[in-house]
Structure formats: C-alpha cells, structure tokens
MARMISE-654185 format. One record per atom (N, C-alpha, C): residue number from 1; residue in three letters; x, y, z. Coordinates in Angstrom, 3 decimals, decimal comma, padded with zeros to 6 digits. Layout:
// residues N
- zati; nufi; px; py; pz
- NUM; ALA; X; Y; Z
...
// end
This chain:
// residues 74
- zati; nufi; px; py; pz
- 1; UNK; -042,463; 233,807; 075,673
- 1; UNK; -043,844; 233,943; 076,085
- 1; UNK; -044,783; 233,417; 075,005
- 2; UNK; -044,423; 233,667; 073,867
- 2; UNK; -044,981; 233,257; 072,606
- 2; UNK; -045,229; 231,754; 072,693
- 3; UNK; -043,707; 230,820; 072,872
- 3; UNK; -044,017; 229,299; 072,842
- 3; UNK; -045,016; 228,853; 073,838
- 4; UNK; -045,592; 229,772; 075,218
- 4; UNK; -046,021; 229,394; 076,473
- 4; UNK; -047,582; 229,792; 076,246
- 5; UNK; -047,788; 230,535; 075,307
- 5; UNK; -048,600; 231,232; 075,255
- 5; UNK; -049,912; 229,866; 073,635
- 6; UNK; -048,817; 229,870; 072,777
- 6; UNK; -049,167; 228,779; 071,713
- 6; UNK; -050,021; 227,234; 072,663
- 7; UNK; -048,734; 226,862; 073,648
- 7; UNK; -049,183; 225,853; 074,560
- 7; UNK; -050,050; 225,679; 075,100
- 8; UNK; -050,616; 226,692; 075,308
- 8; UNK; -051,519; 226,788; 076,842
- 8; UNK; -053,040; 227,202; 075,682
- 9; UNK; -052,985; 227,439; 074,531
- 9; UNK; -053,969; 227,973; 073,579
- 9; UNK; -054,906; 226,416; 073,107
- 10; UNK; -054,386; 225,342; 074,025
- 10; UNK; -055,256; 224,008; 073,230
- 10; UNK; -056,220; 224,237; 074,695
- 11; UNK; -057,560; 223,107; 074,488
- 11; UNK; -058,432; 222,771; 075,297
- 11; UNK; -058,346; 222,133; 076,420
- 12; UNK; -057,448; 221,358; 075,935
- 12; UNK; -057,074; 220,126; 076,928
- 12; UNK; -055,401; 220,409; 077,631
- 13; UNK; -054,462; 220,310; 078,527
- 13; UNK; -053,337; 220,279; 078,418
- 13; UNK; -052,673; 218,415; 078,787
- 14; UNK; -051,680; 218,343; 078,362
- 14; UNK; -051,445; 216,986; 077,936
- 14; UNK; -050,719; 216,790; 079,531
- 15; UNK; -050,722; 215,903; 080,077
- 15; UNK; -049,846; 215,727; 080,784
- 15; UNK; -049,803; 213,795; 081,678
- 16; UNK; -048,711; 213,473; 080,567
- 16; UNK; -047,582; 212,310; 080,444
- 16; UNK; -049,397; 211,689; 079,300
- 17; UNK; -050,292; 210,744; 080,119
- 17; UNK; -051,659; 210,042; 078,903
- 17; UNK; -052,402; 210,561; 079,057
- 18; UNK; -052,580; 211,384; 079,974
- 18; UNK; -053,721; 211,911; 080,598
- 18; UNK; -053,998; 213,619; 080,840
- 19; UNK; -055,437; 213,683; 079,851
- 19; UNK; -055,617; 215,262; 079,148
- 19; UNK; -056,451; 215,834; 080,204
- 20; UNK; -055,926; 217,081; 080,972
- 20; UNK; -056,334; 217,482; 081,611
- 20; UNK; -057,108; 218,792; 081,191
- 21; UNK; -058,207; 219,673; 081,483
- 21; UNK; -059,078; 220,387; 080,932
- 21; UNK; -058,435; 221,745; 081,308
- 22; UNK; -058,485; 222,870; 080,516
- 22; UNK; -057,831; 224,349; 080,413
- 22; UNK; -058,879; 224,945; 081,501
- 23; UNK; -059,663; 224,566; 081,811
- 23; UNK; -060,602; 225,209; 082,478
- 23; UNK; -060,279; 224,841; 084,452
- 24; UNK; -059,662; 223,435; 084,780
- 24; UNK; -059,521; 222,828; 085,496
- 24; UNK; -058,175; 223,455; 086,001
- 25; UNK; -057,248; 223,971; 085,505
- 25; UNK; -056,072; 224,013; 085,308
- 25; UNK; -056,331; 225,664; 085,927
- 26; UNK; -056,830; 226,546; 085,284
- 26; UNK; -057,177; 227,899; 085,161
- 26; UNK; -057,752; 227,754; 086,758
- 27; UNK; -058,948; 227,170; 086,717
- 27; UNK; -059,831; 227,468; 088,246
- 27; UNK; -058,581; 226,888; 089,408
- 28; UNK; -057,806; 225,777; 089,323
- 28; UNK; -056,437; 225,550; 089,995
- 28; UNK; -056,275; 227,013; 090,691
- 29; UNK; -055,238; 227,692; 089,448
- 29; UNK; -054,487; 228,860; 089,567
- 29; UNK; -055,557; 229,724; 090,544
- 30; UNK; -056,348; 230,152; 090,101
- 30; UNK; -057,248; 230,879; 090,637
- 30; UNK; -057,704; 230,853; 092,194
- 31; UNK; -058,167; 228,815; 092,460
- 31; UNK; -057,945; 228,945; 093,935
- 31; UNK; -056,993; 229,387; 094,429
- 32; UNK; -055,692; 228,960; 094,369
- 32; UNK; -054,449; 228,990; 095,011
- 32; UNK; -054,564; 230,911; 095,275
- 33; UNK; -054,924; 231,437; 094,314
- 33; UNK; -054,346; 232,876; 094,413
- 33; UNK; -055,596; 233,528; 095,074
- 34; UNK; -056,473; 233,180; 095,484
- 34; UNK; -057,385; 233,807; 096,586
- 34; UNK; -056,777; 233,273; 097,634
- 35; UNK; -056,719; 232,109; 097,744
- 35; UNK; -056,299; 231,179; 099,219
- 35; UNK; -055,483; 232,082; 099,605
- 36; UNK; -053,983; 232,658; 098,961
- 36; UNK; -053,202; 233,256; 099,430
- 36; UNK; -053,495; 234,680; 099,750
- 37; UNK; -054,279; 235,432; 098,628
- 37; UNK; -054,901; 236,926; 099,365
- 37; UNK; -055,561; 236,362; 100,799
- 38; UNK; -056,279; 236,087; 101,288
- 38; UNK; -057,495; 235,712; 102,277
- 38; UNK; -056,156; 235,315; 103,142
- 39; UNK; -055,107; 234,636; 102,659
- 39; UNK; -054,363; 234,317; 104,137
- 39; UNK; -053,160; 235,420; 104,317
- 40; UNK; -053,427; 236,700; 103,779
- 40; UNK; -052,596; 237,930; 103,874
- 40; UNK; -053,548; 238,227; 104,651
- 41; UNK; -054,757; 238,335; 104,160
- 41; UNK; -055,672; 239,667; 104,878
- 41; UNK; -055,789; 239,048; 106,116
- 42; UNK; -056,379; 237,627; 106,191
- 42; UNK; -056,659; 237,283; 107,642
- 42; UNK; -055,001; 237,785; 108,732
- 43; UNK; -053,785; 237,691; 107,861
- 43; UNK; -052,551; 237,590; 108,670
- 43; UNK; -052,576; 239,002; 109,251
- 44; UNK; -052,881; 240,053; 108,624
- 44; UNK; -052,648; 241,165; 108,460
- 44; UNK; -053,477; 241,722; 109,056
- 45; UNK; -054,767; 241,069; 109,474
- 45; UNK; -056,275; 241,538; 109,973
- 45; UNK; -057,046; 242,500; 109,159
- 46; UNK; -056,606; 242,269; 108,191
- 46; UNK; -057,909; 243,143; 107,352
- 46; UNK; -059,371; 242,527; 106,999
- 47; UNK; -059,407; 241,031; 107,156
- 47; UNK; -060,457; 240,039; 107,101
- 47; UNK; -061,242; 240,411; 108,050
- 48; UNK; -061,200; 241,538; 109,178
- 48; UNK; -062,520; 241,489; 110,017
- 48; UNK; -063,629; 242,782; 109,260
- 49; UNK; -062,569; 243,267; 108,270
- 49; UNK; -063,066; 244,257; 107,782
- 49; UNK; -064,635; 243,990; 106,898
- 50; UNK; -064,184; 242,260; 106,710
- 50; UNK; -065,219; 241,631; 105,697
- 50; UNK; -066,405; 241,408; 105,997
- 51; UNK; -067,409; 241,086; 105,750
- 51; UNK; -068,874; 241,160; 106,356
- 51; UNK; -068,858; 239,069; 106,091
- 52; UNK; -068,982; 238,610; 105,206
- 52; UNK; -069,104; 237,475; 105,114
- 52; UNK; -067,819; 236,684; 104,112
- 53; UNK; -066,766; 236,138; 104,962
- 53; UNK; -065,518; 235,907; 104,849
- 53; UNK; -065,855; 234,554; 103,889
- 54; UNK; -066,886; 233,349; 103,483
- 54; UNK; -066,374; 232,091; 102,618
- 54; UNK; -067,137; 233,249; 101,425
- 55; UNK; -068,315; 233,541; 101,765
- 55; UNK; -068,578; 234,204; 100,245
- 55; UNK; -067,657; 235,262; 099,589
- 56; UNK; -066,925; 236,228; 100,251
- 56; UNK; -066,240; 236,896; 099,382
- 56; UNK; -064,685; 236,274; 098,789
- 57; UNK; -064,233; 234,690; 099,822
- 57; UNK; -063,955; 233,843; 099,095
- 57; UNK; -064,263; 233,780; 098,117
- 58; UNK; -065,188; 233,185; 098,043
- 58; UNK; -065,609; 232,687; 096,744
- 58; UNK; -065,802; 233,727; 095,670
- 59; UNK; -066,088; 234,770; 095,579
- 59; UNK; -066,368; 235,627; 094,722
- 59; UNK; -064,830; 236,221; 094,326
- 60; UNK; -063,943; 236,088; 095,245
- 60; UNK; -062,220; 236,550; 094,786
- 60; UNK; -061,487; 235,298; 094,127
- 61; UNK; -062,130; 234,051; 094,063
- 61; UNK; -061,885; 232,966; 093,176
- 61; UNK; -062,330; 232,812; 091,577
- 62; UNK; -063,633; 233,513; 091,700
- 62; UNK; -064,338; 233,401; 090,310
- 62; UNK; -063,536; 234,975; 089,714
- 63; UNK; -063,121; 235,694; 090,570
- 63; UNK; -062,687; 237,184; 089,816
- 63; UNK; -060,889; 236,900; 089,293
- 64; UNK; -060,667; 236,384; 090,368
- 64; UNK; -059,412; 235,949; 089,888
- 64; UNK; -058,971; 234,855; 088,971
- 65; UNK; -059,524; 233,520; 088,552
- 65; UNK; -060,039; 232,592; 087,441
- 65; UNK; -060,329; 233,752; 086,205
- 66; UNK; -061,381; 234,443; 086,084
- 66; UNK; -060,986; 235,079; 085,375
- 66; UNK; -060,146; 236,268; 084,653
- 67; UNK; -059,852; 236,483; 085,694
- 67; UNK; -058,471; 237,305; 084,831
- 67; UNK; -057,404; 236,477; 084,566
- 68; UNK; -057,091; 235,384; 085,833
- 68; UNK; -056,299; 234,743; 084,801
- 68; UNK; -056,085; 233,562; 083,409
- 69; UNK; -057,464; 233,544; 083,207
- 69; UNK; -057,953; 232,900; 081,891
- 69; UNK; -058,081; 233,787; 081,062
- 70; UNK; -058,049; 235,605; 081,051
- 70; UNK; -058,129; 236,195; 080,081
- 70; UNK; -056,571; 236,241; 080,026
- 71; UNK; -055,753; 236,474; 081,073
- 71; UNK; -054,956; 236,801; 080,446
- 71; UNK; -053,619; 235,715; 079,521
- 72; UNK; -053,966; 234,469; 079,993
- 72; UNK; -053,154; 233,314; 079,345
- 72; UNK; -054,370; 232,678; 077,738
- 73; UNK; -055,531; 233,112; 078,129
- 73; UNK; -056,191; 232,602; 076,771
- 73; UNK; -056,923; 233,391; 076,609
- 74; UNK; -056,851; 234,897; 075,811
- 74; UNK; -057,847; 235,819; 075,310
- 74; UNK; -058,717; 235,131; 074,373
// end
C-alpha cells in the first residue's frame, strides 16, 4: 500500500508520454462510483425517493471525489 500510496502522491500521473492530472484521475474514480450508486438505487427503486435525481447526482460525485482524494492523497 505504501509503494501505491508513494505513486499516486505526485501531481501529475505518468502514463506511457503523456502526464495526466491527479485531479482528473480522482474526479474519474468519483464519477464511476456515483454512476454506480444512482444505478443501484434507480435498480432497486429507491431513486423515486429523490426529489431532484441529476442534482443529487451531482452532489454524490463531488462527495465521493472527495473522499476519495482524501483518502489516496491526505
């Protein structure tokens, strides 16, 4: 976890010439892992429970981005 953890601690991540941004990479992760809550809840029907379904999107993207940027780069 240590070597993964050192890696992921630069700005940029390298990949083959071309430096891709820690921030770009992070908000990535972050969509993907709302996309997939939102397509439980809609599966599951808990999404009618929601009052306005792209905004709390969006607000479970920026909550989730950050936790997982705290927790790979405190």
């Amino acid at each position: 976890m240590e070597l993964l953890a050192l890696d992921l601690n630069l700005s940029e991540m390298r990949l083959g010439e071309v430096l891709i941004p820690w921030v770009a990479v992070v908000g990535t992760f972050g969509f993907l892992a709302g996309w997939l809550v939102i397509a439980i809840m809609e599966r599951t029907g808990l999404s009618r429970y929601v009052w306005h379904l792209p905004l709390f999107f969006l607000a479970l993207v920026v909550l989730l981005t950050s936790l997982i940027g705290m927790v790979f780069k405190p």
